[in-house]
VOPAGU-2260 file (C-alpha; in pm, 1 decimal, decimal comma):
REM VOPAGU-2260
SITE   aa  ch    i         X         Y         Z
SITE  UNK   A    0    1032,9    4355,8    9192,9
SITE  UNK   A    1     718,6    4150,5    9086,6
SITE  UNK   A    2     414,8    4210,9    9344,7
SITE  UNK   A    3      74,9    4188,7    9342,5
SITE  UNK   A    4     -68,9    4539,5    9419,4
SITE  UNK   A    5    -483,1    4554,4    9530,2
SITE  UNK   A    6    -585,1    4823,7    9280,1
SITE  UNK   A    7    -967,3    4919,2    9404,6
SITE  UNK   A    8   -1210,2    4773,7    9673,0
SITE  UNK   A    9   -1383,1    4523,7    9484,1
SITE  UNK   A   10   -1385,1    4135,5    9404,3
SITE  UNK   A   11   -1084,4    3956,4    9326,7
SITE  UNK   A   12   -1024,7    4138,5    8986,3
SITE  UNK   A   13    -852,6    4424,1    9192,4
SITE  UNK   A   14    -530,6    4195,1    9251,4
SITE  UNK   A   15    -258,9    4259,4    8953,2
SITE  UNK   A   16      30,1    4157,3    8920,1
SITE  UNK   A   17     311,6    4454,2    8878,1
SITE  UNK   A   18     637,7    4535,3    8898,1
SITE  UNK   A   19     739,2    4770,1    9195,8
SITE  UNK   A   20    1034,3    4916,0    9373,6
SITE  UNK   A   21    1218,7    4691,8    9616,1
SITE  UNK   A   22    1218,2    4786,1    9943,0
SITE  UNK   A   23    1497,8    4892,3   10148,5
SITE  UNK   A   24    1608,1    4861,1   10512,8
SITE  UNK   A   25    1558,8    5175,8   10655,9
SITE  UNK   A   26    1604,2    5106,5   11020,1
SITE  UNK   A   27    1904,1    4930,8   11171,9
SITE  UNK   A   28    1655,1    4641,7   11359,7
SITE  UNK   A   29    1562,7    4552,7   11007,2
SITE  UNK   A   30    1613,4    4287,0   10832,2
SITE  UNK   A   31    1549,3    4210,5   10428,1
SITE  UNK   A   32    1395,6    3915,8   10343,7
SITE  UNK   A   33    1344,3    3727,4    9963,6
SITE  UNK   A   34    1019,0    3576,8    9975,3
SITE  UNK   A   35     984,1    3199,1    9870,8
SITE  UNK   A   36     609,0    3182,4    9953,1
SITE  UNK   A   37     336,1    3328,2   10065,4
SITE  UNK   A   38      -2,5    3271,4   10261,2
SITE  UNK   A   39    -346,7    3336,5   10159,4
SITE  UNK   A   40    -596,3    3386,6   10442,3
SITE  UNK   A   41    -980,9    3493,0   10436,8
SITE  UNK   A   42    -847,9    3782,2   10575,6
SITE  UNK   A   43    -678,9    3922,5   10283,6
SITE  UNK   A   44   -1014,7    3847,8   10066,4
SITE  UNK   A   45   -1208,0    4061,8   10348,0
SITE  UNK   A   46   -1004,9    4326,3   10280,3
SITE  UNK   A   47    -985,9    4353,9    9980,9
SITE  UNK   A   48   -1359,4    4321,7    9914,2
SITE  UNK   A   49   -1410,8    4604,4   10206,3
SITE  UNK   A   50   -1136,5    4802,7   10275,0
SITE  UNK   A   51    -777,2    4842,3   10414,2
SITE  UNK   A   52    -726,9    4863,7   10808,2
SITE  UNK   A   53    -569,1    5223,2   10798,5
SITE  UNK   A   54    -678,8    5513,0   10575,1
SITE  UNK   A   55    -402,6    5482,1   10297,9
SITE  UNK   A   56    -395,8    5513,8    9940,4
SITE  UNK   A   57    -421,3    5268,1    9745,4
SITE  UNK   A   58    -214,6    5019,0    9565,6
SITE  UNK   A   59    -166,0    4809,0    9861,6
SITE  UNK   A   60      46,9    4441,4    9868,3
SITE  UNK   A   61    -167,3    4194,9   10075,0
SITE  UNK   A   62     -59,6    3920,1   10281,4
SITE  UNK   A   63      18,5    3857,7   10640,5
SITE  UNK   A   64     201,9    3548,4   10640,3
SITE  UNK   A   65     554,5    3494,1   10481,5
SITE  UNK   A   66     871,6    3253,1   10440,0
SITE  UNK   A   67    1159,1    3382,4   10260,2
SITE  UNK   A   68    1561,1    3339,5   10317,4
SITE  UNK   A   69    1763,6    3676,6   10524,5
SITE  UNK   A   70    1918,5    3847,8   10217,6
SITE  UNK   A   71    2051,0    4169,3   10414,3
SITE  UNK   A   72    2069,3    4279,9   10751,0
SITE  UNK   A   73    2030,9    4620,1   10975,3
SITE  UNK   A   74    2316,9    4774,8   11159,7
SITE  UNK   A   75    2177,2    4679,5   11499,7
SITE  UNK   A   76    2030,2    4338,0   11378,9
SITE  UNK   A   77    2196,0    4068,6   11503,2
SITE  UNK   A   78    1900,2    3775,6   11558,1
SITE  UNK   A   79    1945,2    3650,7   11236,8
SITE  UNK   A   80    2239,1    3626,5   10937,0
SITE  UNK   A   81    2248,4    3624,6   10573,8
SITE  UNK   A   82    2103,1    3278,7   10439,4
SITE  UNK   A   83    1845,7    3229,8   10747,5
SITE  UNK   A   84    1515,0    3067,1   10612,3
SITE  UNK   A   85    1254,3    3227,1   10868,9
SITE  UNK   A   86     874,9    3282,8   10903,5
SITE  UNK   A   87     695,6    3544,1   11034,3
SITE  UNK   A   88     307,7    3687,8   11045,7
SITE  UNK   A   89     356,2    4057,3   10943,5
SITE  UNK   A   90     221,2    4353,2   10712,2
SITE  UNK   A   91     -35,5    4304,3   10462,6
SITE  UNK   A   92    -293,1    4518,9   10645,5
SITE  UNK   A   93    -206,0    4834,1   10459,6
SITE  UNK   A   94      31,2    5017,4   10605,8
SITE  UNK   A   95     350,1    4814,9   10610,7
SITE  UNK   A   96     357,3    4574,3   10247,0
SITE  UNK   A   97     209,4    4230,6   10243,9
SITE  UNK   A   98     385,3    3932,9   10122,1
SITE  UNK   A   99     215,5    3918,1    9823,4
SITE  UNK   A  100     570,9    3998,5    9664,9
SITE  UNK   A  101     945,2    3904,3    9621,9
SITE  UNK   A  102    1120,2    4126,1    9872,2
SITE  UNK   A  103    1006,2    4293,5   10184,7
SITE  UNK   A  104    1166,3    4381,4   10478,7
SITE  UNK   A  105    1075,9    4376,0   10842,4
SITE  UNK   A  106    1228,3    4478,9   11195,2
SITE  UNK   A  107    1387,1    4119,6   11312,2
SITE  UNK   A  108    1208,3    4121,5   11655,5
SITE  UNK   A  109     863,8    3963,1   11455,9
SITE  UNK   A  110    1048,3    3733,9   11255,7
SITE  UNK   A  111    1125,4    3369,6   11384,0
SITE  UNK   A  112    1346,0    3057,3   11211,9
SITE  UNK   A  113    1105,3    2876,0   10996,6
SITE  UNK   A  114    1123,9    2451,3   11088,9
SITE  UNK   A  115    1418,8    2301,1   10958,5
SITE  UNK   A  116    1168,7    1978,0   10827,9
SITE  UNK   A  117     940,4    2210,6   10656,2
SITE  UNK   A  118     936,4    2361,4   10306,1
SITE  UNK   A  119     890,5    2746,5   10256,4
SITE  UNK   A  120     529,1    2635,1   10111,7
SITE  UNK   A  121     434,8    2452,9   10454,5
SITE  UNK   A  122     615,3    2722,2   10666,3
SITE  UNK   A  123     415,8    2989,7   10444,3
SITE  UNK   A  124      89,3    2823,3   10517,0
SITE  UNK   A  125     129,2    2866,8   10905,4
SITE  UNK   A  126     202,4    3184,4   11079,9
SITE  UNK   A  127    -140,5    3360,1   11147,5
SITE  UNK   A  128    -338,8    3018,9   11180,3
SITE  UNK   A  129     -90,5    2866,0   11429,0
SITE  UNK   A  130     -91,5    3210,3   11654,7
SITE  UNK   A  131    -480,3    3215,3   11624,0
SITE  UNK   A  132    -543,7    2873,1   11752,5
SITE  UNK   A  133    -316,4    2906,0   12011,6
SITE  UNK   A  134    -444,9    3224,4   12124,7
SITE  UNK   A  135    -806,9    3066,5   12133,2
SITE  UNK   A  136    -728,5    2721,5   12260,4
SITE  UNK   A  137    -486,7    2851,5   12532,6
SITE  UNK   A  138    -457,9    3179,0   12605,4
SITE  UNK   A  139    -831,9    3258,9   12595,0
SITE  UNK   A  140    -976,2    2875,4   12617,7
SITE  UNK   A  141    -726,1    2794,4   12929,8
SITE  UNK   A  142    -753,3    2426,0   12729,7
SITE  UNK   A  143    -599,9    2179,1   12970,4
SITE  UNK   A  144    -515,3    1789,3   12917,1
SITE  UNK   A  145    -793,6    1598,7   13021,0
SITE  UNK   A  146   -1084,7    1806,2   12868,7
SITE  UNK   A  147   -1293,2    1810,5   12585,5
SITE  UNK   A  148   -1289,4    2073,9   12299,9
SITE  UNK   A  149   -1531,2    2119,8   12021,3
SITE  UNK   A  150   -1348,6    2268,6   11732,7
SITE  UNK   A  151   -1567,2    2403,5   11450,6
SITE  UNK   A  152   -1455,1    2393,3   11056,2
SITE  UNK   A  153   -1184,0    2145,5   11179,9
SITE  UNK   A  154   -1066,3    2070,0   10814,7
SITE  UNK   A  155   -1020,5    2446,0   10756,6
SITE  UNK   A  156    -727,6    2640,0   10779,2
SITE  UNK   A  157    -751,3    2728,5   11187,2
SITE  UNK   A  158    -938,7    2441,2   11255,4
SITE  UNK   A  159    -649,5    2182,6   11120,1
SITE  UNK   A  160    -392,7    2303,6   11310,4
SITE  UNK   A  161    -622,0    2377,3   11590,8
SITE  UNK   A  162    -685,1    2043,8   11651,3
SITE  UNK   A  163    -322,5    1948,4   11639,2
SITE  UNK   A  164    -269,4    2152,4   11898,6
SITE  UNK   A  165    -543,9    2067,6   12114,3
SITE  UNK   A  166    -419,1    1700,7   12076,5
SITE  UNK   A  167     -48,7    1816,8   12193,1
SITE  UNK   A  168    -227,7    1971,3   12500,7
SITE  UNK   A  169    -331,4    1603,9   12553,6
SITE  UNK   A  170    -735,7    1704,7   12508,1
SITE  UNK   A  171   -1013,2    1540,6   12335,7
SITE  UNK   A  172   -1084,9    1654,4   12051,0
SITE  UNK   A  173   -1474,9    1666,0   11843,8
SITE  UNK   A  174   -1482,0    1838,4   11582,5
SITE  UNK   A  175   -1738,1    1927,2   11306,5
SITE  UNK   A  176   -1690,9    1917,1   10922,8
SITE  UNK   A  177   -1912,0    1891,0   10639,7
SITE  UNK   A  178   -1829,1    1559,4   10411,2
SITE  UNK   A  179   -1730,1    1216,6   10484,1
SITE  UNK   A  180   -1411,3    1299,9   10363,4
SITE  UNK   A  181   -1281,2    1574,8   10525,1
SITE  UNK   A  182   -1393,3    1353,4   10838,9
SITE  UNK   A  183   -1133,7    1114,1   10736,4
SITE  UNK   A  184    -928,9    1394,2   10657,5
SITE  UNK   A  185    -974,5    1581,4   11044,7
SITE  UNK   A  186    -936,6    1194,7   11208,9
SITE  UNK   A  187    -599,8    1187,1   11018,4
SITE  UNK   A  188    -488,3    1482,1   11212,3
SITE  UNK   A  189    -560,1    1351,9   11539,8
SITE  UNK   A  190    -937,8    1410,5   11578,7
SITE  UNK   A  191   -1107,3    1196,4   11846,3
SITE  UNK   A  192   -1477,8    1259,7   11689,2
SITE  UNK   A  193   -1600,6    1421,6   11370,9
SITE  UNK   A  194   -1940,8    1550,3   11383,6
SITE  UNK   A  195   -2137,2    1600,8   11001,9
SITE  UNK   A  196   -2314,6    1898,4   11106,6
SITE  UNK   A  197   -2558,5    1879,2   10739,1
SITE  UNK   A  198   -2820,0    1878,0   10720,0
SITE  UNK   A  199   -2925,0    1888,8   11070,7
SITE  UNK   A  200   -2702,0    2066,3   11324,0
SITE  UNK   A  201   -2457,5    1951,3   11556,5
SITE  UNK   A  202   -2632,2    2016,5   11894,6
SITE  UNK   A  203   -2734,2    1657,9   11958,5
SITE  UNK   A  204   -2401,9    1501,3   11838,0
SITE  UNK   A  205   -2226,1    1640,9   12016,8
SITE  UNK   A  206   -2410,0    1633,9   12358,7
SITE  UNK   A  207   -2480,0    1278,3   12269,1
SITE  UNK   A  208   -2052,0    1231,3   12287,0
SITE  UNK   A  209   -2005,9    1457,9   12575,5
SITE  UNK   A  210   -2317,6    1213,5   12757,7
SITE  UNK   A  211   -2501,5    1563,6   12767,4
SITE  UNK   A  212   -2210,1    1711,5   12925,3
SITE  UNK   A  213   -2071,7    1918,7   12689,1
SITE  UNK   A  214   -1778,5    2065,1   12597,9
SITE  UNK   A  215   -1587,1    2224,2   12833,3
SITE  UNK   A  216   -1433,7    2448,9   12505,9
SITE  UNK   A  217   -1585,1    2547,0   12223,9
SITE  UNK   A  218   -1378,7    2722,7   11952,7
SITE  UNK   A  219   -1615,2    2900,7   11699,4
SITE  UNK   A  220   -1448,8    2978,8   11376,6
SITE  UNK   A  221   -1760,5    3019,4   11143,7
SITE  UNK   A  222   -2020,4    3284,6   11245,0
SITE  UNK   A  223   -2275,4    3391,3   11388,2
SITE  UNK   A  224   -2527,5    3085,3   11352,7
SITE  UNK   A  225   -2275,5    2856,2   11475,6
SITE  UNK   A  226   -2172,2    3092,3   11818,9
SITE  UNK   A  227   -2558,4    3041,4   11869,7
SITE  UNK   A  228   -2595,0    2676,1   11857,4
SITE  UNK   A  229   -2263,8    2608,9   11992,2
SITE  UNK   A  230   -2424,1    2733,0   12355,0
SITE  UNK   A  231   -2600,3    2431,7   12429,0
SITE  UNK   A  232   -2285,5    2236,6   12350,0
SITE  UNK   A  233   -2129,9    2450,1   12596,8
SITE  UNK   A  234   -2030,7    2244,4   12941,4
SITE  UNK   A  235   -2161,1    2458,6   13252,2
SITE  UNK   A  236   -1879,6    2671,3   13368,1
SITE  UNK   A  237   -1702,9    2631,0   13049,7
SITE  UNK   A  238   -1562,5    2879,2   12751,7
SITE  UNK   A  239   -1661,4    2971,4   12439,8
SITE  UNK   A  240   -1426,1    3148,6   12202,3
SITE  UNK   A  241   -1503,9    3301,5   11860,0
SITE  UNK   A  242   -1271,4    3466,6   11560,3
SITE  UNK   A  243   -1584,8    3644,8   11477,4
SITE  UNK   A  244   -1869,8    3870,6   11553,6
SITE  UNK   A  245   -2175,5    3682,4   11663,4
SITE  UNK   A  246   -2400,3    3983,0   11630,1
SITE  UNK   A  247   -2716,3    4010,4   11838,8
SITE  UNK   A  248   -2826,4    3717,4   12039,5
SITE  UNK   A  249   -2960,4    3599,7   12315,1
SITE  UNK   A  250   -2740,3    3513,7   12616,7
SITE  UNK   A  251   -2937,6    3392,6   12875,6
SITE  UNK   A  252   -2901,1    3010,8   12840,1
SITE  UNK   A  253   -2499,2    3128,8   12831,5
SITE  UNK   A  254   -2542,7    3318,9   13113,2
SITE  UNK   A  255   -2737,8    3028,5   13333,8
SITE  UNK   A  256   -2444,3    2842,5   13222,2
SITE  UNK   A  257   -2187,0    3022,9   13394,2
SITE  UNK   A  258   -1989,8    3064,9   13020,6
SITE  UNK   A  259   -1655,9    3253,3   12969,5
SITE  UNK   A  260   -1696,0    3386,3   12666,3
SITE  UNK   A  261   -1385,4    3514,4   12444,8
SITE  UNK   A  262   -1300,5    3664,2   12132,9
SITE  UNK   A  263    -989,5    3584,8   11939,2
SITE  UNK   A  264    -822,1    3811,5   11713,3
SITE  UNK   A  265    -507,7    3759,7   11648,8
SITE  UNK   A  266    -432,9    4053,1   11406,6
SITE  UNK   A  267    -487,4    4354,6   11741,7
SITE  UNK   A  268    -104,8    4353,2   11870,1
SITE  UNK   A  269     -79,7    4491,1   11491,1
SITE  UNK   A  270    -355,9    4705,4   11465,7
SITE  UNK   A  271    -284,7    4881,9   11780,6
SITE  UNK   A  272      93,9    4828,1   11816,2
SITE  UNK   A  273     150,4    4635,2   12154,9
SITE  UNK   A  274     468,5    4549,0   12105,8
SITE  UNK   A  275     478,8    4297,9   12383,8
SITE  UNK   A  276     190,7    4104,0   12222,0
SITE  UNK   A  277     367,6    4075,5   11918,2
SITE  UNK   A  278     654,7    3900,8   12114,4
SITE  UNK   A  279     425,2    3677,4   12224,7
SITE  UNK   A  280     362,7    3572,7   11885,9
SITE  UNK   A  281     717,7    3500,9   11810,5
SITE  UNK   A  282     763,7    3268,8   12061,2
SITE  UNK   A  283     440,6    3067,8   11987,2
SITE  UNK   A  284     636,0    3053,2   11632,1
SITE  UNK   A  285     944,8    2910,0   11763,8
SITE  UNK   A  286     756,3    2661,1   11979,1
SITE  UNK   A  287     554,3    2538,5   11689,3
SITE  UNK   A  288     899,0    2524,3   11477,7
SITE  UNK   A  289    1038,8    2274,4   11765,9
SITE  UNK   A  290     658,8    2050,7   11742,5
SITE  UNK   A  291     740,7    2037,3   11374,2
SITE  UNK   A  292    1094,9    1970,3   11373,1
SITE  UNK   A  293     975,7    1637,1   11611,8
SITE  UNK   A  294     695,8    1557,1   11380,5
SITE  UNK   A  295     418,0    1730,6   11587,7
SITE  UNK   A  296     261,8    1933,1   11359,1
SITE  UNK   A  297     223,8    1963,4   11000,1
SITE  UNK   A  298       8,4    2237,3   10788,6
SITE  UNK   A  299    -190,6    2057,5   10508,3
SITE  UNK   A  300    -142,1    2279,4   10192,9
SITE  UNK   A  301    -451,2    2195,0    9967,4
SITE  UNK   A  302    -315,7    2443,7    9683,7
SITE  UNK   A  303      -9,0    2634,1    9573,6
SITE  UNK   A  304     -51,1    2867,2    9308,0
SITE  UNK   A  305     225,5    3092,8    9186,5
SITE  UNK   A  306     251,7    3438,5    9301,8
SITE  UNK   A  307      74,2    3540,8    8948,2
SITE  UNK   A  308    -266,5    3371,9    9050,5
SITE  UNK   A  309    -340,4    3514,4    9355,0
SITE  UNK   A  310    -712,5    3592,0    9230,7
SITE  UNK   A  311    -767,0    3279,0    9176,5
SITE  UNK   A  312    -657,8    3177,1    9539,4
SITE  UNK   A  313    -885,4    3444,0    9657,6
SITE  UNK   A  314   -1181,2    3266,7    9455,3
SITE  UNK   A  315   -1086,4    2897,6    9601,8
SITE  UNK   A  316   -1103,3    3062,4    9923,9
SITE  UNK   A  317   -1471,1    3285,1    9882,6
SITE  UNK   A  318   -1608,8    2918,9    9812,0
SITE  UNK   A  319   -1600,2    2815,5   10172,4
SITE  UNK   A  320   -1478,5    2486,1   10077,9
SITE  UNK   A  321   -1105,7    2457,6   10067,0
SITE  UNK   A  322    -930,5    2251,4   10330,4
SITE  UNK   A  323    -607,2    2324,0   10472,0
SITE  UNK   A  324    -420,1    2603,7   10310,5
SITE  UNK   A  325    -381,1    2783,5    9980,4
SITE  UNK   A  326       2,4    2922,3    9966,8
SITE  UNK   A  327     177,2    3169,8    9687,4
SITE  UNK   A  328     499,1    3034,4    9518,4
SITE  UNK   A  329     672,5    3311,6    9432,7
């Protein structure tokens, strides 16, 4: 089968496209799935400029999120049938293959039905994004309807469907972006306030909106710098949840605050096998697919590339300026 194998550590020129043996279900709880699309996330460019997750050989396929349709089936799997268009989050870390290819094949308890409404390009683009904003906004934000979150990089790939979300939770939403239009673009999503935050910050904005309040959740998903500043925009007693580490800084003003502060990383019930995290996942999935199916939610998909120009998604990506998604055709 056609994959796209990381050759070396190294910038995007690592990723070529080969042909490779199929996989095979080797487990009856297995299922084998032909891939229709593909994901790109800035996680797959992080690794492969600095390293698989496990100490394995390389070639490695990348690629965490898939959609494909259920071409074969385990002897003990009976979730799903032949013809099934699903979704899932799973691989791509380097042990088990990525997605990055036109077969793989995966034990059905991670897998979910993809929304009936949405393509296998939209359904690609979702999987790790939706499960990481949930997991910040709810399960370590404890968002509830009535309050305020600041939600950084909202036209990027988290921060678009994080603000969905948020809305759906029946919060206000601010949220900071970079151009005029991708304000229009996170207001079209359901954004109550976008803040420009060039060239001066978004400190004062943002208290100004909160009437020097607040937020009573921040959701960091940019770095260090922006963890720092988001502090003082920080209600008293509130949270403050990152994707990232914010390195060494000064907490007192967080600590006179009373902050809960959480880090959200969505990839650990993989990296360390907890099964019953991974569940978790799955049924975030399937109540995302019934949001969609309603007209809830909807991934914006800024790019799809075929399968063959996966370097080049990795480029559009290392800018730091796409919007929305980048997804693999394959």
């Amino acid at each position: 089968m056609k994959a796209i194998l990381m050759t070396a550590v190294g910038d995007a020129g690592v990723l070529k496209s080969q042909d490779i043996k199929e996989p095979e279900i080797s487990a009856g709880t297995q299922i084998k799935v032909r891939l229709q699309a593909a994901g790109v996330n800035p996680v797959d460019t992080k690794i492969r400029s600095n390293g698989l997750f496990y100490d394995q050989a390389l070639p490695a396929v990348l690629g965490c999120d898939g959609a494909g349709i259920v071409v074969e089936t385990g002897t003990k799997a009976g979730k799903f049938k032949t013809g099934d268009e699903v979704w899932f989050c799973n691989g791509g870390l380097g042990r088990e293959q990525g997605n990055y290819a036109e077969y793989t094949v995966i034990d059905e308890r991670w897998v979910s039905l993809m929304p009936k409404t949405f393509s296998f390009t939209q359904a690609a683009a979702c999987p790790l994004v939706l499960i990481t904003a949930w997991g910040a906004l709810f399960d370590r934000g404890g968002l509830q309807e009535g309050q305020t979150v600041l939600i950084h990089a909202g036209a990027g790939g988290v921060g678009h469907v994080a603000i969905q979300l948020a809305k759906l939770k029946g919060a206000r939403v601010i949220t900071t972006v970079n151009s005029t239009q991708k304000a229009e673009f996170v207001k079209s999503l359901g954004a109550d306030q976008a803040v420009n935050y060039t060239p001066n910050g978004f400190a004062e904005e943002v208290n100004d909106l909160t009437g020097g309040k607040g937020a009573d959740l921040v959701f960091d998903t940019v770095g260090a710098a922006v963890f720092k500043e988001s502090i003082a925009v920080t209600a008293h007693f509130g949270r403050l949840v990152t994707l990232l580490d914010p390195g060494e800084i000064n907490l007192s003003e967080a600590r006179m605050r009373n902050l809960l502060i959480g880090f959200e990383l969505m990839l650990t019930p993989m990296l360390r096998d907890l099964p019953e995290a991974r569940d978790k996942h799955v049924e975030i999935l399937n109540q995302c697919a019934q949001w969609a199916d309603k007209g809830l939610l909807k991934p914006h998909v800024s790019k799809q590339l075929p399968l063959e120009e996966a370097a080049v998604a990795h480029q559009l990506i290392e800018t730091g300026h796409t919007s929305g998604k980048i997804v693999l055709s394959v």
